[in-house]
C-alpha positions as CSV (number, residue, x, y, z in Angstrom):
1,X,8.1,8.7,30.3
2,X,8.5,12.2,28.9
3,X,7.5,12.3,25.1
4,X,7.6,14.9,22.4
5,X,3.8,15.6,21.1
6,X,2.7,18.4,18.6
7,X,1.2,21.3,20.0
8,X,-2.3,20.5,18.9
9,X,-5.6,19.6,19.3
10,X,-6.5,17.5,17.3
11,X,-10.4,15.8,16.3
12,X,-10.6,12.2,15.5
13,X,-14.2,12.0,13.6
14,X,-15.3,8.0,12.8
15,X,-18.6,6.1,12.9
16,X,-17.3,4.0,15.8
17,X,-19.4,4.5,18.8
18,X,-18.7,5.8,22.2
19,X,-20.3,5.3,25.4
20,X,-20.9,7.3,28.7
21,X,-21.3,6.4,31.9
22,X,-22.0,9.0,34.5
23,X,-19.4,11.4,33.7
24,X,-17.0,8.8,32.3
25,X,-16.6,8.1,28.1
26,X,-15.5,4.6,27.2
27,X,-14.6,2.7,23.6
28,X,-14.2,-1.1,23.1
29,X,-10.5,-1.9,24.0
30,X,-9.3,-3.0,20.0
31,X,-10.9,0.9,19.6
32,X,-8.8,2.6,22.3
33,X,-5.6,0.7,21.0
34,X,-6.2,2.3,17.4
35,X,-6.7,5.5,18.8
36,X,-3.8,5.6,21.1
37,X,-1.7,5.6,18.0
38,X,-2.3,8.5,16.7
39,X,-3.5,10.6,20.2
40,X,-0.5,9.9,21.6
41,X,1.0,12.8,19.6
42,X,-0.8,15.6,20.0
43,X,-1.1,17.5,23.2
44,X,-5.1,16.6,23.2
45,X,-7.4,14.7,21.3
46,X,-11.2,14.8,21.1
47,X,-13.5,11.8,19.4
48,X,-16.5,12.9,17.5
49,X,-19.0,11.0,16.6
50,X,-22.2,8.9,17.8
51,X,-22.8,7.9,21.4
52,X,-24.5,4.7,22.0
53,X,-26.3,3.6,25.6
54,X,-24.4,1.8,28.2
55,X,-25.1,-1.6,27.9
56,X,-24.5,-4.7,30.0
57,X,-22.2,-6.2,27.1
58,X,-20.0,-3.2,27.3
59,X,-18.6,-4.2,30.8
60,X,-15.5,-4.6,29.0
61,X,-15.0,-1.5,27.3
62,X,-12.2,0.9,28.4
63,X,-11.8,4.8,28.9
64,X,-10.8,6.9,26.4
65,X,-7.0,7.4,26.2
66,X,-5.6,10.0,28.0
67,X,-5.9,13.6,27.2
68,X,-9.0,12.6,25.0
69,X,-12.5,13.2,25.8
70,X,-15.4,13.1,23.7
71,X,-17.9,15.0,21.8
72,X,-21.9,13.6,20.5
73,X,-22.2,13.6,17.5
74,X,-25.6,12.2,17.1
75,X,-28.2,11.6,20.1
76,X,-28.8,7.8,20.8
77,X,-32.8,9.1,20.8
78,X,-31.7,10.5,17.4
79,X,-33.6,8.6,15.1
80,X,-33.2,10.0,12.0
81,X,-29.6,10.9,12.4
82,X,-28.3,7.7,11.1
83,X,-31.0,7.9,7.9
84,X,-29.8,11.2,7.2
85,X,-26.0,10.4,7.6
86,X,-26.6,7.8,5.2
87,X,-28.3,9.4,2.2
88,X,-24.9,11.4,2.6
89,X,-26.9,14.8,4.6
90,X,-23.7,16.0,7.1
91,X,-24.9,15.4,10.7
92,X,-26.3,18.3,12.2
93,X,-24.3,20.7,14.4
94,X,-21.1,18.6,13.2
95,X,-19.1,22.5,11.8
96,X,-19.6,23.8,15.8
97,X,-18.4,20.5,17.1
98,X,-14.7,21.3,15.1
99,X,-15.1,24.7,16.0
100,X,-12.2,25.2,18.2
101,X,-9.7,22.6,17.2
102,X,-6.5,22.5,14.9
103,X,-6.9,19.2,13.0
104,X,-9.5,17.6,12.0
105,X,-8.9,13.4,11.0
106,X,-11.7,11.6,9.3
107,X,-11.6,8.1,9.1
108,X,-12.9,6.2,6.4
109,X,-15.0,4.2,5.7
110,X,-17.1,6.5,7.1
111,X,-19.7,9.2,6.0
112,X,-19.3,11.3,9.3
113,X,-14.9,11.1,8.7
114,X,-16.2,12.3,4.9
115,X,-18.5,14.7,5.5
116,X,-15.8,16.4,8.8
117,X,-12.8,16.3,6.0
118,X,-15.6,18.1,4.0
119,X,-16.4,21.0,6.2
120,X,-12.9,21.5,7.6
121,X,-11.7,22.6,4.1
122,X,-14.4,25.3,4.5
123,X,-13.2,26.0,7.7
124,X,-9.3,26.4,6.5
125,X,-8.2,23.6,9.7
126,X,-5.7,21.3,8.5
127,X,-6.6,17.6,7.5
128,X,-6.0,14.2,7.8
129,X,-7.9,10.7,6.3
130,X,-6.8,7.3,6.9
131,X,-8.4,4.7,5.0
132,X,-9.2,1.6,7.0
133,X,-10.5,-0.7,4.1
134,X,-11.8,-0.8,0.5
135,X,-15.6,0.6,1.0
136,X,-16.7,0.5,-2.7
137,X,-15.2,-3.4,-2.8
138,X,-17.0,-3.6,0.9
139,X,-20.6,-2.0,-0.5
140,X,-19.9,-4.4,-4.2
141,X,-19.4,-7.5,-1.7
142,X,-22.5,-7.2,0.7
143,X,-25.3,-5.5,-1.1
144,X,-26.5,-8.6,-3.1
145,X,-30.0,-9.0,-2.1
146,X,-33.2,-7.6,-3.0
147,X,-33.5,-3.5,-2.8
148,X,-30.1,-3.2,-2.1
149,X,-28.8,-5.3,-5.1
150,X,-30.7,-3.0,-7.4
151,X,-28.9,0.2,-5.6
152,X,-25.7,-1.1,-5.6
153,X,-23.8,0.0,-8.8
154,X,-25.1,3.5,-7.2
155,X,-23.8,3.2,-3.8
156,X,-20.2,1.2,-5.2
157,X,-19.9,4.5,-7.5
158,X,-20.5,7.0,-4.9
159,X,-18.6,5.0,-1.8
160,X,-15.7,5.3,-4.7
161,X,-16.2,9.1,-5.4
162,X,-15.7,9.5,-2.0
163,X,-12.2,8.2,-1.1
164,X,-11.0,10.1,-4.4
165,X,-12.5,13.6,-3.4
166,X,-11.4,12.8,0.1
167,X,-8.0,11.7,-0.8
168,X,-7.3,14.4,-2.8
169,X,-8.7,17.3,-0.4
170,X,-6.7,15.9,2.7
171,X,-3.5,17.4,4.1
172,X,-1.9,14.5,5.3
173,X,-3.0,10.6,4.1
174,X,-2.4,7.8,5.6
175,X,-3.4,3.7,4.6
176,X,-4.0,0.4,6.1
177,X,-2.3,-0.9,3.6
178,X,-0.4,-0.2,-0.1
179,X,-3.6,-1.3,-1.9
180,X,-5.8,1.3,-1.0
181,X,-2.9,3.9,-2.3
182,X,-2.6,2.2,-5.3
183,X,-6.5,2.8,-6.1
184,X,-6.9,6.2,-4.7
185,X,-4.0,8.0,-3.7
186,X,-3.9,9.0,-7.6
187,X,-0.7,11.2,-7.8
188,X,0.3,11.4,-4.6
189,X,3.6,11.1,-3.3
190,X,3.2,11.9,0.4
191,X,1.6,9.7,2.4
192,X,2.1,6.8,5.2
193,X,1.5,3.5,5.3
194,X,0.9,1.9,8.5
195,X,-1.5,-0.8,10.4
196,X,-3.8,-1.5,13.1
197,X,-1.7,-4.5,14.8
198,X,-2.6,-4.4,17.9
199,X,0.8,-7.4,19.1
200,X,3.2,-5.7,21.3
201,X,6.3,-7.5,21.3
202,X,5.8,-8.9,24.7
203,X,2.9,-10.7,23.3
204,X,5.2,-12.4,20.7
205,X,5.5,-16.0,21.8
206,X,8.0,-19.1,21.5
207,X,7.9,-21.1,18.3
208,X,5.3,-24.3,18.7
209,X,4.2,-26.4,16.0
210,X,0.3,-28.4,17.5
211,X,-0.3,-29.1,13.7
212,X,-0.5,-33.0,14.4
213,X,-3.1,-32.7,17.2
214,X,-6.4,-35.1,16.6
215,X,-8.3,-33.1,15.8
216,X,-6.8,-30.8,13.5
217,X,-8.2,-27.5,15.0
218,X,-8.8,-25.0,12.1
219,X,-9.4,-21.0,13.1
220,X,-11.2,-18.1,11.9
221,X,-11.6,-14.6,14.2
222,X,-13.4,-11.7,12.9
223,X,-16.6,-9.7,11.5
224,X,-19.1,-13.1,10.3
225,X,-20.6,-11.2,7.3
226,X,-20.4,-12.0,3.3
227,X,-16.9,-10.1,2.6
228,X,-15.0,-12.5,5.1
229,X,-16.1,-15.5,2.9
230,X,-16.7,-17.5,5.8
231,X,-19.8,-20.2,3.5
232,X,-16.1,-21.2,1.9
233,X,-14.6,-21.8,4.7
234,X,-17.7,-23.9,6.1
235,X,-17.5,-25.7,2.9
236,X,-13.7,-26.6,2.8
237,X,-14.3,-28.1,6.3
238,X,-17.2,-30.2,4.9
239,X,-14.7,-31.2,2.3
240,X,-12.3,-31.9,4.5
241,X,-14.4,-34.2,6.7
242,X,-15.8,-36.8,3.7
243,X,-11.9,-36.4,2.7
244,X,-11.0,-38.4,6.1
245,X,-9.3,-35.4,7.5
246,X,-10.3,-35.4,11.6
247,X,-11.1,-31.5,11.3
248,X,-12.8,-29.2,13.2
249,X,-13.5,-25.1,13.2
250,X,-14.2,-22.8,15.5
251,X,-15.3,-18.9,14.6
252,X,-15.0,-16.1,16.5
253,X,-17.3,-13.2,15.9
254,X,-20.4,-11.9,15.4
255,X,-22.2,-10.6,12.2
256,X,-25.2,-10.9,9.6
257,X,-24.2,-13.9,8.2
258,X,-24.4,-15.7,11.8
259,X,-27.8,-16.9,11.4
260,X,-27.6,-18.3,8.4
261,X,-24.1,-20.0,8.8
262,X,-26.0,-22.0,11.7
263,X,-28.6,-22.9,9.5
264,X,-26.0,-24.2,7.0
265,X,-24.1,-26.1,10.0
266,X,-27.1,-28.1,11.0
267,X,-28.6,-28.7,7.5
268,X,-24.7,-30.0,6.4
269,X,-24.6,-32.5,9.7
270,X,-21.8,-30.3,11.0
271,X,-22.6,-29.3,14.7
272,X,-20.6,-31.7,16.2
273,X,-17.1,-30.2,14.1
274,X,-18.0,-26.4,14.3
275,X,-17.7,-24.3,17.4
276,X,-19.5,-20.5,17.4
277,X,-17.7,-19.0,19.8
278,X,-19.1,-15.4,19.6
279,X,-17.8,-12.1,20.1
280,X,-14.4,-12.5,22.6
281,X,-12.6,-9.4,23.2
282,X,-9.0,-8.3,22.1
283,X,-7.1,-9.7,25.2
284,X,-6.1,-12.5,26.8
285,X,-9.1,-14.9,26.4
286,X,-8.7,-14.3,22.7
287,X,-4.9,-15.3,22.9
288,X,-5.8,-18.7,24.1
289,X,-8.2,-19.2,21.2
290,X,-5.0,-18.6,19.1
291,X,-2.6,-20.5,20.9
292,X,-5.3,-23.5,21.3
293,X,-6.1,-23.8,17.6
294,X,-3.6,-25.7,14.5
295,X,-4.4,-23.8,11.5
296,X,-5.8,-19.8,10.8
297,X,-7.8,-19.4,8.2
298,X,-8.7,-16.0,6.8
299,X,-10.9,-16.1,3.5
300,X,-12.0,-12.9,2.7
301,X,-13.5,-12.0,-0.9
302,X,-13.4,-8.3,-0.4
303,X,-12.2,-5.4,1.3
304,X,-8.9,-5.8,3.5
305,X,-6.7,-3.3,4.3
306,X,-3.9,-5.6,6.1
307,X,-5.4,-7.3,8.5
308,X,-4.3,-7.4,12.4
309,X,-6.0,-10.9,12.9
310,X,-2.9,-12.0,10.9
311,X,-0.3,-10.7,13.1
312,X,-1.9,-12.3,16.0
313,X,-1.9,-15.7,14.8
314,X,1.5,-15.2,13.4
315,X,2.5,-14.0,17.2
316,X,1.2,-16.8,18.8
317,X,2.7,-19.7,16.3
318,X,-0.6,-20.1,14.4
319,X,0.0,-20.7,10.9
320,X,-1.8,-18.4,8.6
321,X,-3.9,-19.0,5.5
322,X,-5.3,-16.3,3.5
323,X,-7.0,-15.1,0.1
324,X,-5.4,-12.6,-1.8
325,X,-7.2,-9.5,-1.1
326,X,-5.9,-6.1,-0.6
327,X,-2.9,-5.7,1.3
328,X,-2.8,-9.5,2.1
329,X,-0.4,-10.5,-0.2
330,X,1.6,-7.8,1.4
331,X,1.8,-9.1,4.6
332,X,2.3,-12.8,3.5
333,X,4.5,-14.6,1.3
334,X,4.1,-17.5,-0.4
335,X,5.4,-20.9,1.1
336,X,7.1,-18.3,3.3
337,X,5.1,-17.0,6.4
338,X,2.5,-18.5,5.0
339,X,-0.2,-19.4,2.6
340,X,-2.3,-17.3,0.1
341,X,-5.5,-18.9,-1.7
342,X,-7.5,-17.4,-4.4
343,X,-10.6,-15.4,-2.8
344,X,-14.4,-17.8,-3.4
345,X,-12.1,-20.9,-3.6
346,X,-13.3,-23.8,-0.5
347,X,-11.0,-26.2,-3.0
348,X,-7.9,-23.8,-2.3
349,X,-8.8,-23.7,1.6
350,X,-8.8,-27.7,1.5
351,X,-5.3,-28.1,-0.6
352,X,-3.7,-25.1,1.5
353,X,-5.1,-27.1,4.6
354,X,-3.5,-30.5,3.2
355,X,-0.2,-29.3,2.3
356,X,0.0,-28.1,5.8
357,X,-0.8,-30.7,8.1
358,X,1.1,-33.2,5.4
359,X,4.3,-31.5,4.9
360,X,5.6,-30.5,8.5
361,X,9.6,-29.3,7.7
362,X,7.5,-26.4,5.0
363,X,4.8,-26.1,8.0
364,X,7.4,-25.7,10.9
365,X,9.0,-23.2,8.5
366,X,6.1,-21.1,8.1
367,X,5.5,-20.9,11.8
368,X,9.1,-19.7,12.3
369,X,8.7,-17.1,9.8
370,X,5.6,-15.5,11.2
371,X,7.1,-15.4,14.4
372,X,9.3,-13.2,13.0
373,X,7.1,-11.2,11.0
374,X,4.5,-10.5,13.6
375,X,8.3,-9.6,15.7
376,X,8.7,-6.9,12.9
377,X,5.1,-5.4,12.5
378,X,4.5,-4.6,16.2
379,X,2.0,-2.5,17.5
380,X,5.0,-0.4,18.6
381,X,6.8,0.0,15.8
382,X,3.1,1.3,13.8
383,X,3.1,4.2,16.7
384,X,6.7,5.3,15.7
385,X,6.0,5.0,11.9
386,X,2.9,7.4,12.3
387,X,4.7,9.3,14.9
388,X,7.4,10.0,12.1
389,X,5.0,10.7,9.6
390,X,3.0,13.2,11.7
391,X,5.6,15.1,12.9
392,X,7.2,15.9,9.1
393,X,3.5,17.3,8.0
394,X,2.8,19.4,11.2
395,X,5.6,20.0,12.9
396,X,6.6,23.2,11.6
397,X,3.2,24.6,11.6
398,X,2.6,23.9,15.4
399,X,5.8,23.3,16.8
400,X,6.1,20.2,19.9
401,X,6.2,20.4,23.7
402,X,7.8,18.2,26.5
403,X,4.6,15.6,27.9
404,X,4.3,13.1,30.2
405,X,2.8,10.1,29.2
């Protein structure tokens, strides 16, 4: 199909890892989706940032879009790159590896996406940030224990400095989500909102309603650390349970939490009602985790942007329950295509769960509406909207060619 692309090259620079195999780069699949929104419209696209070692668990990773390749940004034997990076020190060699391209996009949260928006200001190459998430709420959520509880009104103030010097330096801004605008787009005026979801509308499936299934199968899918606020969840099931409600959970992901969260299962008496189901790839063995599963349940305490676990269940007829953290209440409306709890709250999980499974014409409803919802936040229509948004900024400063892709 031909396309129209800008003119450009065009470096995407990110703390998500790449891998190499002989002479062949590869990213996770949910990665290479992401990416493929925005290097679809430039005429090439090159990733910096760290490579990892090919690993056995990476069988499933994919090669990088096309007319992308990638660039090192830190040596896997590199080990002081990452303590470096961290206490904010741009990674070494990083100015020659932006050298000889156009555009330079950092994407935050990320100190090598801040410290590449950074340098190509010195360099006079045009600029673009996406924020992917609220990394001050992120650092304020997780850093809780020990040395880095003490260091954490430090690193909350800094991660916040950050996305406002970054913000305010970048040529063209984009969000995953209106809440992150709202904090640091300050004054502002041009800039795009758009989101990761990853449902094309051929994933989009007919309306089914498995609510009154014994047992009621409740579902949570992503990153198992403190800011998803999966103990509440683990609670509201407990609660559930000595309620008389035949319940069970299953969670998908890994994360630092894991450990303890199985601790917690055993000591409560739970291992017969929850299911750790580990890391399952974007695809179609985590669409029958969807479609075989009642209720999703998303109850995050910090640090969305808008979440593409939300259109998936919403695709495939799951209804959705969620706290109201950043963009989520964007996404979702009340009693509508779904339902939003307060964040910290395993009592809300357990009424939002009840009024559900006890009020099927509302329920029935819901699913309907997501349906439609996930039908009008496909991953197509988030190409076109940062397709648009791209070729208003830099059109006229590189001009577009005829590609076929």
């Amino acid at each position: 199909m031909q396309n129209d692309i800008l003119n450009a090259h065009v470096a995407i620079v990110s703390h998500v890892p790449y891998t190499q195999q002989n002479d062949t780069c590869y990213v996770n699949p949910v990665e290479c989706r992401i990416l493929e929104i925005f290097t679809r419209c430039f005429k090439r696209a090159t990733l910096v940032r760290p490579r990892v070692e090919y690993r056995e668990g990476q069988k499933d990773w994919v090669r990088l879009p096309e007319h992308t390749d990638a660039r090192e940004l830190r040596g896997p034997q590199d080990k002081y790159g990452a303590l470096l990076n961290n206490l904010g020190l741009a990674p070494r060699r990083l100015a020659d590896l932006l050298s000889d391209v156009d555009i330079v996009y950092g994407r935050l949260p990320s100190y090598e996406g801040w410290h590449a928006v950074r340098i190509a200001k010195r360099m006079n190459k045009h600029t673009i940030v996406s924020l992917h998430g609220d990394w001050a709420e992120a650092y304020s959520a997780e850093w809780r224990i020990g040395l880095k509880r003490i260091l954490r009104p430090f690193i909350v103030w800094r991660a916040d400095r950050i996305f406002r010097e970054t913000t305010a330096q970048c040529d063209a801004l984009f969000a995953v989500g209106e809440k992150l605008l709202e904090r640091y787009a300050q004054n502002r005026t041009d800039f795009c909102v758009f989101a990761n979801f990853l449902v094309e509308q051929r994933d989009i499936e007919e309306f089914r309603d498995t609510c009154q299934s014994k047992p009621c199968r409740l579902l949570f899918v992503g990153n198992i650390s403190p800011r998803k606020g999966v103990i509440f969840l683990l609670e509201a099931v407990r609660l559930l349970r000595q309620g008389g409600r035949d319940i069970c959970l299953t969670l998908v992901g890994e994360g630092t939490l894991l450990a303890k969260l199985k601790t917690e299962v055993a000591r409560t008496e739970m291992s017969n009602a929850v299911e750790f189901a580990g890391r399952v790839p974007f695809g179609p063995r985590l669409w029958e985790y969807y479609k075989s599963h009642d209720i999703f349940i998303l109850p995050s305490v910090a640090s969305e942007g808008r979440p593409k676990v939300i259109m998936e269940a919403m695709a495939k007829s799951c209804p959705v329950i969620a706290t109201r953290i950043g963009s989520v209440s964007g996404m979702i409306e009340q009693n509508h295509n779904g339902l939003l709890i307060q964040p910290g709250s395993s009592r809300e999980i357990v009424q939002a769960v009840e009024f559900l499974l006890d009020n099927p014409k509302k329920r029935i409803a819901i699913i309907q509406n997501g349906l439609q919802s996930a039908s009008n936040n496909t991953y197509e229509k988030q190409m076109g909207i940062v397709r648009d948004a791209l070729f208003s900024k830099f059109g006229h400063c590189f001009g577009t060619q005829i590609s076929e892709q």
